[in-house]
N, C-alpha and C positions, 0 to 999 in steps of 0.2 A: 563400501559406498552407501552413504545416505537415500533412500529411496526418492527418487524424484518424482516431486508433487505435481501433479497433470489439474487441468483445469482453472477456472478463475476464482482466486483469494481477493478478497474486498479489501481496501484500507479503510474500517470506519470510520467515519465521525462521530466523535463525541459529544452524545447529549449532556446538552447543561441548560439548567432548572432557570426560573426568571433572575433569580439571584447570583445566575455564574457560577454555580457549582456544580459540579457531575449530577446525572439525573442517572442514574442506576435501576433504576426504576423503567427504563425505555430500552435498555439492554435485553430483555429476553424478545422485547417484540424486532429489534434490529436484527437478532439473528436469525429468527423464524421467517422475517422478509428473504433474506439472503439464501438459508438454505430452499424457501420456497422457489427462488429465482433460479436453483441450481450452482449457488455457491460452493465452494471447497472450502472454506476457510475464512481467517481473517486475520490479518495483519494489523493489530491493535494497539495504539499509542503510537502514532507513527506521524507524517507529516498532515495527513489528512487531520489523524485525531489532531493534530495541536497540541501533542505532549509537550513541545518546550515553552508551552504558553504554561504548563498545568505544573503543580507541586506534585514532587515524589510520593508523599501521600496520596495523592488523588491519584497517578497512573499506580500504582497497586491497587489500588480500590475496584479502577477498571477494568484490569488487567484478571486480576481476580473472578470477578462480577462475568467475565467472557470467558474463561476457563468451564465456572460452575456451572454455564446455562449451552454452555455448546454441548449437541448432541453428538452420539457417536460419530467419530468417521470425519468431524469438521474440523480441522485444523487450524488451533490458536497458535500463531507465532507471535509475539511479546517484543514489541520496539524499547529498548533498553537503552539505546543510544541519548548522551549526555554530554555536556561542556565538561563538567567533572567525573574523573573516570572512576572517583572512588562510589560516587554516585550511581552512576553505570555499572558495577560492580556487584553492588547491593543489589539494586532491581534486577543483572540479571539471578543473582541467588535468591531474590523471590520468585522470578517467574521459573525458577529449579521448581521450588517448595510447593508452589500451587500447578505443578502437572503441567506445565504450558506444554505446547507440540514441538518447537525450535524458539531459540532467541534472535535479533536481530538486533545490529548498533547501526548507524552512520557514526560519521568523523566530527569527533569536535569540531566546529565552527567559526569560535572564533581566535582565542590561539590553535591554529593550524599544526597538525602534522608536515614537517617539512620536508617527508620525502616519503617511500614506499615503507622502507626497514619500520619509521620512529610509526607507520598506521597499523603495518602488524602488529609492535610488541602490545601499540593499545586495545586490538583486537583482543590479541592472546589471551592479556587482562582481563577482561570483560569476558569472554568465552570463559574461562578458568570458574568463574563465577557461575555459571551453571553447566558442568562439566559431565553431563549425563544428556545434554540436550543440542539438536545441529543450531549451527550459526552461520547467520548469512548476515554476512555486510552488504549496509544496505547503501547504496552509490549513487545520490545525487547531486553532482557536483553543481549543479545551478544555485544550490540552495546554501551545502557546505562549504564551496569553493576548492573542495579538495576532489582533484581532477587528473588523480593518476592512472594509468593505462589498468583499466583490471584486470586484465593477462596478465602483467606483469606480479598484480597482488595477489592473485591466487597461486603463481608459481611462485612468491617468496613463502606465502603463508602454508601452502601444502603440509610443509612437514613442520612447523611450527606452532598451528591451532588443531590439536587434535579432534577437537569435534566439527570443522570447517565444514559445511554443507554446498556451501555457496553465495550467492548473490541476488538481494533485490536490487535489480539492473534498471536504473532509472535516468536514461542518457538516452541521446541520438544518434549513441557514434556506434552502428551497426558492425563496423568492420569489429570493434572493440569485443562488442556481446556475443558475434559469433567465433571469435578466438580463442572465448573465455568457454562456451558450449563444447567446443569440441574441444578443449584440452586435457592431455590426459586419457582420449578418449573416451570423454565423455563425463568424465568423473563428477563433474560439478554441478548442480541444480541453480540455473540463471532463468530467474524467475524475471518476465520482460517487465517493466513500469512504466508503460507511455503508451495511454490506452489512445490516443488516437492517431499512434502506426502501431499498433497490435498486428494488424495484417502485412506490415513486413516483416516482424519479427519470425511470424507464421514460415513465410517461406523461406526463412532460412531454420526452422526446425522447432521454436522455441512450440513447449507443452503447458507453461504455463506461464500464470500473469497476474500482476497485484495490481490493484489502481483503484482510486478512486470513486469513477464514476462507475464501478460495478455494483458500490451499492444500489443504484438506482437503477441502470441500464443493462445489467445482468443478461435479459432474454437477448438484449440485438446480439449481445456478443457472441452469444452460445449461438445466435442464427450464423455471426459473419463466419465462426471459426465451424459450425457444420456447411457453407458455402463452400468454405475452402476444401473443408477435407473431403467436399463430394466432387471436386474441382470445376463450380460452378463460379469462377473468378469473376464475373461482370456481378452478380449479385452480392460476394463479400467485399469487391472494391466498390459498390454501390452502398451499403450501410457502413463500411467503413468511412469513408465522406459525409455520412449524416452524421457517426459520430463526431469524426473532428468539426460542421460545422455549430454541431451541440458545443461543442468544449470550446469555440470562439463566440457562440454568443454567451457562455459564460464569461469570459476574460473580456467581453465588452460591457457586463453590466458595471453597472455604478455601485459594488461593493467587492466585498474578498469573494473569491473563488468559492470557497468552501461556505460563507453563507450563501451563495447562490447554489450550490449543491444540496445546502441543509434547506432553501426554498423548495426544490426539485422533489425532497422525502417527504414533504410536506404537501405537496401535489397527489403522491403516493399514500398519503394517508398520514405518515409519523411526524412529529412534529420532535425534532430535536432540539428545538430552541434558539440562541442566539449563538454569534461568535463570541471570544474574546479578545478580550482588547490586546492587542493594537490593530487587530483587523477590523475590516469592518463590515458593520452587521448589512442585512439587506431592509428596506422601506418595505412597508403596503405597496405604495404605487411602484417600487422597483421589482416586489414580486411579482405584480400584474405585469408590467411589461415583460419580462421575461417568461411568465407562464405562456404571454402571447406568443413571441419571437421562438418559443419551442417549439410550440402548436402549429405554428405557420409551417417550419420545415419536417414536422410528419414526427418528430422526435417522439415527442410522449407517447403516441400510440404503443411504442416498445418498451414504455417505463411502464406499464399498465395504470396511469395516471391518466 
């Protein structure tokens, strides 16, 4: 059994230069923020990063670039996940090459896997391809549209991806994540990805959790999840609420999620640049309003911004 990774794994975002290209150069200071905040790790090239926005070139590049500058003990796991599985294949036998800590795929997106069987063999595939390292499929069907029961795929995959670790669990359907925790007893590492019910997932046992907004909001969380564990429940369902009303005044600004997150590191000090296109970037005047509408509900003070 794969050891299971306890604590909060960030999905970065990807800095990029005035010109839209990786800034690599911004990489050591992203993870000295994150382990300063108490991170575990990071989940890099992933939906946050905007890997399917980016060439296969550039996620090795990144991919790499987080490998070399993570310190002891912080765990790089490598989103490999592609439309092309020969693609997929490759990057994950780079993130073999360069030492990553685990790989991770989603489901191709847009020709679809049509059922449980045809997403393991592309699993298996892709796993194969770095055959020394754990893999977790990573499950968001909002995005992929591939929204089959994950109980079900880890009991087909079990005995057919040898290095199977688990799952980045990025769904709502609680009944699902915790069928998948305890099956096997126990066997599987269901890493939760929905940072703002983090604290349900809490009480049904989960240890650990990838998302997003831990780049930047890293302390609330380590406060909500010592709330709970000291079972102080009015105070983690109290920052658990600030978080979610953070993550809707994100999804109200007038731009993509993720430049309004890359606003937020910029509040923090780091300035990771712009999105790419086809998202969209955030204004001057839309980062002020949003540095406001944080301010207002107490957020930043726990981003140390």
């Amino acid at each position: 059994m794969t050891a299971h990774i306890e604590g909060l794994i960030a999905a970065p975002l990807t800095a990029l230069g005035p010109d839209g290209s990786p800034d690599l150069d911004k990489i050591p200071a992203q993870v000295a923020m994150l382990a300063r905040d108490g991170v575990k790790g990071a989940f890099v090239c992933g939906t946050t990063g905007e890997s399917l926005s980016l060439t296969t070139g550039e996620r090795k590049a990144i991919a790499q670039a987080w490998v070399e500058t993570a310190p002891p003990g912080f765990a790089v796991i490598v989103h490999v996940g592609h439309n092309s599985i020969e693609t997929s294949v490759h990057l994950a036998q780079h993130a073999e090459k360069i030492g990553a800590h685990a790989v991770g795929a989603m489901a191709p997106s847009f020709f679809k896997p049509d059922g449980i069987d045809t997403l393991v063999e592309f699993c298996a595939r892709v796993a194969a391809g770095a055959p020394t390292k754990p893999f977790y499929y990573y499950h968001i069907p909002s995005l992929t549209g591939v929204a089959f029961p994950m109980v079900q795929f880890l009991g087909a995959a079990a005995d057919r991806i040898p290095t199977l670790a688990g799952l980045k669990f990025t769904d709502e359907d609680l009944m699902d994540f915790e069928r998948c925790r305890r099956l096997e007893d126990g066997r599987f590492d269901v890493l939760f990805g929905r940072d703002e019910i983090l604290l349900c997932a809490l009480a049904l046992g989960a240890r650990g959790a990838v998302g997003s907004t831990y780049n930047f909001a890293a302390p609330l969380y380590l406060k909500l999840i010592a709330a709970f564990d000291e079972g102080d429940l009015a105070e983690a369902r109290r920052l658990q609420f600030l978080a979610m009303e953070a993550v809707a005044v994100m999804q109200r600004a007038r731009c993509s999620f993720f430049a309004a997150a890359k606003a937020i590191m910029r509040l923090r000090g780091l300035d990771l640049g712009p999105v790419r296109a086809p998202l969209r970037d955030v204004s001057p005047a839309q980062h002020a309003e949003l540095a406001r509408a944080l301010d207002r509900i107490g957020f930043l003070a726990y981003c140390g911004a």
